[in-house]
C-alpha positions in Angstrom: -28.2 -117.2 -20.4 -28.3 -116.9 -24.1 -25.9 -118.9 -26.2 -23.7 -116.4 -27.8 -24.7 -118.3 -31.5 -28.5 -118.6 -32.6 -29.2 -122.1 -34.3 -28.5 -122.6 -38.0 -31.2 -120.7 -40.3 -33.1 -123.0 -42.9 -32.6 -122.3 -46.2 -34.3 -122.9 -49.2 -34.2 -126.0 -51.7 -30.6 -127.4 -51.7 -29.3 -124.6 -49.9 -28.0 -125.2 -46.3 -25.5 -122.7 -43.8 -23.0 -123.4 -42.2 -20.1 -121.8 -40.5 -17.2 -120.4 -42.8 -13.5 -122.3 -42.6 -10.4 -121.2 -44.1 -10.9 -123.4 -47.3 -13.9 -120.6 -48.3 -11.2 -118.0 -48.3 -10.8 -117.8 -51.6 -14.6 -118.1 -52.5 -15.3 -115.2 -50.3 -12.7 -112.8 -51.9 -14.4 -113.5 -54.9 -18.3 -113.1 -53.3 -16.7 -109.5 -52.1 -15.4 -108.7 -55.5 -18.2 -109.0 -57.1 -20.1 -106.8 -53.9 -17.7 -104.6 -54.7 -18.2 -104.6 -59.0 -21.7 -104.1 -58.4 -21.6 -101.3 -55.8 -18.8 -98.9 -57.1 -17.8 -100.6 -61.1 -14.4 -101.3 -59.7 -12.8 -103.9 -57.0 -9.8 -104.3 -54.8 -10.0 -106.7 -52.0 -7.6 -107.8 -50.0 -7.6 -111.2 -49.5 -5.3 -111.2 -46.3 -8.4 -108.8 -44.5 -11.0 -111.7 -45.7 -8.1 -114.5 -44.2 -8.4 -112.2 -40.9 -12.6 -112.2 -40.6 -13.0 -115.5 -41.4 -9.6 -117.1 -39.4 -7.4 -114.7 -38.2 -7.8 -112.3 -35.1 -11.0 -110.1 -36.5 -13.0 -113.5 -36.4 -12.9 -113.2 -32.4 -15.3 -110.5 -32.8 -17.5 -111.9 -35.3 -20.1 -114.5 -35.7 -21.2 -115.5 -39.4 -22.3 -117.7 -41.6 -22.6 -118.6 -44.9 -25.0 -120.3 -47.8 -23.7 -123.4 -49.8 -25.0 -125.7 -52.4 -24.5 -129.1 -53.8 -21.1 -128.3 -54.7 -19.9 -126.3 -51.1 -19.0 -123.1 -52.2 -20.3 -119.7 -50.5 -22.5 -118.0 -52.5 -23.8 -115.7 -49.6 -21.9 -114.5 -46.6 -22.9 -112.9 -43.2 -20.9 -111.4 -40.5 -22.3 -110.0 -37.3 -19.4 -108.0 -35.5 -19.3 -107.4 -31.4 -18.4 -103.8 -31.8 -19.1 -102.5 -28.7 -22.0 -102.6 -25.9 -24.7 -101.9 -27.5 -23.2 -101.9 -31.1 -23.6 -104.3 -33.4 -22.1 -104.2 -37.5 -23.5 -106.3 -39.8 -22.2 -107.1 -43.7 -24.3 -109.1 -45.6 -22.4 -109.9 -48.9 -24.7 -112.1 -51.6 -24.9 -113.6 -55.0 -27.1 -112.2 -57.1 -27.4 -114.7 -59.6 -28.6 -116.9 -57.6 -32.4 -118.0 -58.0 -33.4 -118.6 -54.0 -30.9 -115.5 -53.0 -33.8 -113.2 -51.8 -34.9 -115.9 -49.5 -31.8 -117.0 -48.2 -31.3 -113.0 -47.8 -34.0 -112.7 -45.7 -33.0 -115.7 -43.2 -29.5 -114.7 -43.0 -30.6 -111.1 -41.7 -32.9 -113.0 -39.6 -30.2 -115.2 -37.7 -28.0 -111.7 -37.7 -30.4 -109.8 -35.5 -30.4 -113.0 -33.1 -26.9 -113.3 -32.9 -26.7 -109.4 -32.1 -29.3 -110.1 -29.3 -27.1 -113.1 -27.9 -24.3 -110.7 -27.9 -26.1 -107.7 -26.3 -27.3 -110.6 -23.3 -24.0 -111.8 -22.8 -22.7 -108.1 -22.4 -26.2 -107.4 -20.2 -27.1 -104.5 -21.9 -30.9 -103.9 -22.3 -30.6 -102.5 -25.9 -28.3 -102.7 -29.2 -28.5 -101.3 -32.2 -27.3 -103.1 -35.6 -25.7 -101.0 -38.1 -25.0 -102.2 -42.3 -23.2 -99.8 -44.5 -24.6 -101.4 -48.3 -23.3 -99.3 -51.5 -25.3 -95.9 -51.6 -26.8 -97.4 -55.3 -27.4 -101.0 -54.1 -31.2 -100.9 -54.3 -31.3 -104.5 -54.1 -29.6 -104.2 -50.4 -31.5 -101.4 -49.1 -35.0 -103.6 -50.3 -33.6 -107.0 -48.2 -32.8 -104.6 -44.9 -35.8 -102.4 -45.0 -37.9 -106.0 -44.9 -36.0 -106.8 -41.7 -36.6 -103.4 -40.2 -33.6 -101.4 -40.9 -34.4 -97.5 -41.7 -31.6 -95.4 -43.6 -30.0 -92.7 -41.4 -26.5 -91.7 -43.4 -24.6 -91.4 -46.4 -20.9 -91.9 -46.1 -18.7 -90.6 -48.7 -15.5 -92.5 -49.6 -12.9 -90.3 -50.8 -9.5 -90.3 -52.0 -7.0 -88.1 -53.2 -3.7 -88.6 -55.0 -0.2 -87.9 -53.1 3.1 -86.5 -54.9 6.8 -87.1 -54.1 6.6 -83.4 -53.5 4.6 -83.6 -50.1 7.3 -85.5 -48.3 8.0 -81.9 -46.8 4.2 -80.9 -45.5 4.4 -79.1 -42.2 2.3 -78.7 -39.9 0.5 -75.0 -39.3 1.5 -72.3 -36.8 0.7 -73.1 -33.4 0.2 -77.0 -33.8 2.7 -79.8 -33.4 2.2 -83.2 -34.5 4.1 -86.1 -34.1 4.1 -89.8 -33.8 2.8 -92.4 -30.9 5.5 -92.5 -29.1 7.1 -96.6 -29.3 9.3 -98.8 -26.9 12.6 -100.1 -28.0 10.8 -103.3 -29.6 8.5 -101.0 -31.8 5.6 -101.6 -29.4 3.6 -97.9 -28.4 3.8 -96.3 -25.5 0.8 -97.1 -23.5 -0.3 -93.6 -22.1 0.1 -92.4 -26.5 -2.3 -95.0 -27.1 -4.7 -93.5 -24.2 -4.1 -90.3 -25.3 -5.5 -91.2 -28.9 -8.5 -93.2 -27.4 -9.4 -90.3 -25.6 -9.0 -87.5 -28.5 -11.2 -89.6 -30.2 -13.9 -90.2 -27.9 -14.3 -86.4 -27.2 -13.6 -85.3 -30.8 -17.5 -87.3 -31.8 -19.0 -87.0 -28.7 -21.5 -84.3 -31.1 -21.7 -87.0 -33.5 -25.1 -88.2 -34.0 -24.0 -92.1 -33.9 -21.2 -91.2 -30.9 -21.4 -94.4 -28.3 -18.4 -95.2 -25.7 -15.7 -97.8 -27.0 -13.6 -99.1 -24.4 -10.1 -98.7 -24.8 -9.4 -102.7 -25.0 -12.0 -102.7 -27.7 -10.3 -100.0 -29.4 -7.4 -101.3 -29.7 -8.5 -104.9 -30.1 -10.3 -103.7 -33.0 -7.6 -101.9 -34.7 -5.0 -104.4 -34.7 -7.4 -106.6 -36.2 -7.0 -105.4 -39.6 -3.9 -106.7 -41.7 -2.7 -103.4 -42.9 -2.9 -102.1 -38.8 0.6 -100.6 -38.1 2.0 -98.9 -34.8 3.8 -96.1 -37.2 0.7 -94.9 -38.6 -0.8 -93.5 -35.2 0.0 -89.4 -34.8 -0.9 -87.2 -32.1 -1.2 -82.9 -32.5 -0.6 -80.8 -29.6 -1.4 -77.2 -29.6 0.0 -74.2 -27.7 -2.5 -72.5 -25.3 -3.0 -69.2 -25.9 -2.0 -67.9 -22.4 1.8 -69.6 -22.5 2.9 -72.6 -21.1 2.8 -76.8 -22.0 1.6 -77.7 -25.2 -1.6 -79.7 -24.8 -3.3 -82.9 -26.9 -5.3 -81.3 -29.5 -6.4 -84.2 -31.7 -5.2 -87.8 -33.4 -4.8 -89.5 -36.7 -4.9 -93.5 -36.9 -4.4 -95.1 -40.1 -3.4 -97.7 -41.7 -1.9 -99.6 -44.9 -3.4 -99.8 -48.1 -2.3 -102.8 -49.9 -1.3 -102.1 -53.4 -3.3 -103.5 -56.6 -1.6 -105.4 -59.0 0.7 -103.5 -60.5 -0.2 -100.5 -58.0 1.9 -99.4 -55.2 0.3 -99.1 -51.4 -1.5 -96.4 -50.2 -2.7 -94.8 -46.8 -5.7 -95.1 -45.2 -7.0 -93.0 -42.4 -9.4 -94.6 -40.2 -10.5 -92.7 -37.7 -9.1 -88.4 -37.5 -10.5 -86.0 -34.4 -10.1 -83.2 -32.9 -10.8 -81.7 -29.2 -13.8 -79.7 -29.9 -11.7 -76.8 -27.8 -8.9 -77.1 -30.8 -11.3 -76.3 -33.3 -10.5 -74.1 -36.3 -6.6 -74.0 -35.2 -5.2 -76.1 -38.3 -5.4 -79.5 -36.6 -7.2 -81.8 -38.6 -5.2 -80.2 -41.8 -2.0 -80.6 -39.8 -2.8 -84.4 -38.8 -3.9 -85.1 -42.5 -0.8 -83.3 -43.8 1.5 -85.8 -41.7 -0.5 -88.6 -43.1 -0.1 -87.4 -46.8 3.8 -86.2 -45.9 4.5 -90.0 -44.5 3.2 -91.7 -47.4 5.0 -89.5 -49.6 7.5 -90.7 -47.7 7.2 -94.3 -48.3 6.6 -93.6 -51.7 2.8 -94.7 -52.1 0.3 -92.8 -54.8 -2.9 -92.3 -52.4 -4.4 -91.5 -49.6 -8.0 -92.4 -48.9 -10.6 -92.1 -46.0 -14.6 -92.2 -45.4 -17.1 -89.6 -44.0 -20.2 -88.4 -43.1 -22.0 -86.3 -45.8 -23.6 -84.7 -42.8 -20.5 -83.7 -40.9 -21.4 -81.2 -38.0 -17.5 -80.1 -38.4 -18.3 -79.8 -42.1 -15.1 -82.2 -42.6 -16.1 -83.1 -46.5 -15.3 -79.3 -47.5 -11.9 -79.8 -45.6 -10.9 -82.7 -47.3 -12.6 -81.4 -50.7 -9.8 -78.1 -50.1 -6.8 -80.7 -49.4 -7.7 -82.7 -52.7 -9.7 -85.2 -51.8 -12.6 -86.3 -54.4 -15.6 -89.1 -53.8 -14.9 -92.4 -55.1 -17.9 -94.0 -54.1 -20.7 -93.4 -51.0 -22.6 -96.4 -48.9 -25.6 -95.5 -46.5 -26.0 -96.2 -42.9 -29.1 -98.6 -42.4 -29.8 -98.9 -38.3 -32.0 -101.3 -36.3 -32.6 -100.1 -32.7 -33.7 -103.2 -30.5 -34.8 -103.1 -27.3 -34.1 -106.0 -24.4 -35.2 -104.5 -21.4 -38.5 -106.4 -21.5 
């Protein structure tokens, strides 16, 4: 059996990897800044999400590495995360003022693929596919992973869109009812909410041209691994059938917090919004994102922000572009498909 780690990569000169601890913390914030600077001309990174990859719950998931000098400090990071069967996310997150970086670029995406491969044989799946998002304008990026055999396959818009006191009172449209996850008396969600959600979601991109199955203990795993993850940001819609009787799940809304800049109040994030492909053009998704921009309203936060597909089959950019939503910033799907069966 394959060991679930691939052997350290060889760098060049002085440069050797290692493993990160929680002393890099700090080092790696600022590494992500300066990804960040580069690849939109602003930065916000949230050190508590960085404490989480590198020693908190969402380094479970991950195997990484990354590149020190004489002096011990990361100037390159990997992370290779065990998505799903058959899924593997890479972020590769590098100093560019640092002489030997294309080479230790090239090594690092080296030891990722093999460390996806040692996690696709210790799920025994016969093939995986590894999946970076770089900054759309990061030609730099795109020149390391086309060398280790990525190919370009999407364009993800991140988009944003102020929220006003005034929205506390969004309802929801005719015919659709949306509420929260129902929770347990110690703030924990019902479980048949949270299969409910899982579900809409898997059949709301099933016609999504990266759709693969996520099991619900991944799913939820994977949620709760990021700081701002909070059980009273999950909503469910129903809508009424058009022959009478029970309302039935329609679609769901997960998000989470955004933590606030300094100086800056919080924000909402929605990570992952579907709807039941027989719900379609009933007022779902803008009901779902109405309740997301009514609760932080609520709570008295300034934003609201989520990614997605330029591409959309459900044409979900003009939706958001209609509720007030503008582009921030876009990053591009690079996938390599590997095969094991042999």
């Amino acid at each position: 059996m394959s060991e679930p780690t691939p052997d350290l990569p060889e760098l060049p000169g002085a440069w050797r990897a290692r493993v990160p601890v929680y002393d890099d913390i700090d080092a790696l914030v600022e590494l992500r800044r300066l990804d960040e600077l580069q690849g939109t001309g602003g930065a916000h990174v949230d050190p508590a999400g960085i404490e989480s990859e590198v020693a908190g719950q969402a380094s479970w998931t991950r195997r990484q590495l990354v590149a020190v000098g004489a002096d011990d400090v990361p100037r390159a990071w990997i992370t290779v995360h065990d998505r799903a069967a058959g899924r593997a996310l890479v972020w590769g997150y590098f100093d560019r003022d640092v002489p030997e970086i294309d080479s230790i670029a090239r090594a690092f995406y080296a030891w990722a693929e093999e460390a996806a491969i040692a996690m696709a044989r210790l799920r025994g799946v016969t093939e995986t596919r590894l999946d970076e998002s770089p900054f759309a304008k990061d030609t730099r990026q795109a020149g390391w992973l086309a060398l280790a055999g990525y190919a370009k396959k999407r364009t993800w818009l991140h988009m944003e869109r102020p929220v006003t006191p005034e929205e506390a009172e969004l309802e929801p449209r005719a015919g659709v009812i949306v509420r929260p996850v129902e929770r347990h008396e110690n703030g924990l969600p019902v479980a048949a909410d949270l299969q409910i959600v899982h579900q809409m979601l898997e059949e709301s991109f099933e016609d999504h041209f990266n759709s693969y199955r996520e099991s619900f203990p991944e799913f939820v795993q994977r949620l709760r691994e990021d700081p701002g993850h909070s059980w009273d940001h999950w909503w469910l819609a129903y809508v009424e059938p058009e022959d009478g009787g029970q309302p039935v799940p329609a679609g769901s809304v997960v998000c989470s917090v955004l933590s606030a800049p300094e100086g800056g109040t919080e924000g909402s994030y929605v990570e992952y919004i579907g709807v039941n492909r027989a719900a379609r053009g009933r007022g779902v998704a803008k009901s779902l994102l109405g309740a997301v921009i009514a609760d932080a309203a609520r709570r008295g936060r300034d934003r609201v922000g989520l990614e997605v597909d330029a591409d959309s089959p459900t044409k979900a950019d003009q939706l958001y572009l209609a509720l007030g939503f503008t582009t921030d910033y876009a990053t591009d799907s690079w996938f390599k498909d590997i095969d094991l069966s042999d």
